[in-house]
C-alpha positions in Angstrom: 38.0 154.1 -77.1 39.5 156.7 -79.4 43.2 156.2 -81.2 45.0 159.4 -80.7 48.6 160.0 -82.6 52.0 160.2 -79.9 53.1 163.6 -80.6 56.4 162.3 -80.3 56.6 159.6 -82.9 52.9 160.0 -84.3 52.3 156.5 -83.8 48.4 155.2 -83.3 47.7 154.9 -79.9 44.7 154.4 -77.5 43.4 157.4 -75.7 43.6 155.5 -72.5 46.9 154.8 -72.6 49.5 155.9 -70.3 52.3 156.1 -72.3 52.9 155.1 -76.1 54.0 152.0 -76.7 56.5 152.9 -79.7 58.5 155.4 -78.1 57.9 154.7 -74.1 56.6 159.0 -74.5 54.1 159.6 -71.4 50.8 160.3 -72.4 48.9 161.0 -69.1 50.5 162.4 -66.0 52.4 159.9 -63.9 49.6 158.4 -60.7 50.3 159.7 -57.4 52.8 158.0 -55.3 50.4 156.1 -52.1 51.8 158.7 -49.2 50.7 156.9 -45.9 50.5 159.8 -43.2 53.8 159.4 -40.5 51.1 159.1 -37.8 49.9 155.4 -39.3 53.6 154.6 -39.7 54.5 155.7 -36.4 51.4 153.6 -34.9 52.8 150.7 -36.6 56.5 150.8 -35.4 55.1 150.9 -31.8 52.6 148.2 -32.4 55.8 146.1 -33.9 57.7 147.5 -30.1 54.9 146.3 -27.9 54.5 142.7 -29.7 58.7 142.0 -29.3 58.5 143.0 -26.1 55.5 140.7 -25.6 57.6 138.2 -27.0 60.3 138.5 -24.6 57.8 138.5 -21.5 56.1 135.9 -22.6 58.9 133.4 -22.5 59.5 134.1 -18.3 57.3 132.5 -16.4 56.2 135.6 -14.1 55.6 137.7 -16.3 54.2 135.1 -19.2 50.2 136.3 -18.6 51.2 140.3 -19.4 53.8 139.2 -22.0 50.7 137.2 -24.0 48.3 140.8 -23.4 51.1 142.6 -25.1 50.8 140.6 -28.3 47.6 140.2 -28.2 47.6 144.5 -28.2 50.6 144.7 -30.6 48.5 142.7 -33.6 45.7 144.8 -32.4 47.8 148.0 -33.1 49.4 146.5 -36.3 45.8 145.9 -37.5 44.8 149.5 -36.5 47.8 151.2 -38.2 47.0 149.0 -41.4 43.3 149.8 -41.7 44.3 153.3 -41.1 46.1 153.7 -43.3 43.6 151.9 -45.6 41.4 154.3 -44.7 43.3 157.2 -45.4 44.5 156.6 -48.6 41.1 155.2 -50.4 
């Protein structure tokens, strides 16, 4: 670890840093912003849809059995969409 000079205030300052922490000056460029991918976003929305509507089937008593299987799939999905995304970002 090497002590490199701000070219904005010449102030000591590790060559690891990010910015300096005299004058706030960036140092290194700024890290990416995490961009999930709309398709891992959009697999999580309908995983959210399925599971309320689980919810609501589940509190009839027909329909109770299907309404439990939709909840069951819409954590599934949520899971999916979350690892997915996981995946795809690193």
């Amino acid at each position: 670890m090497a002590l490199i000079y701000c070219p904005e205030c010449n102030g000591a300052v590790s060559d690891r840093a990010v910015g300096c922490p005299h004058c706030a000056y960036p140092l290194q460029a700024a890290l990416p912003i995490e961009a999930t991918g709309k398709k891992w976003k959009g697999l999580a929305l309908f995983a959210i849809a399925v599971a309320t509507v689980g919810f609501g089937m589940a509190g009839g008593g027909v329909r109770g059995d299907v309404g439990a299987r939709l909840i069951v799939l819409g954590v599934m999905l949520a899971i999916v969409s979350r690892v997915g995304s996981w995946w795809q970002n690193g």
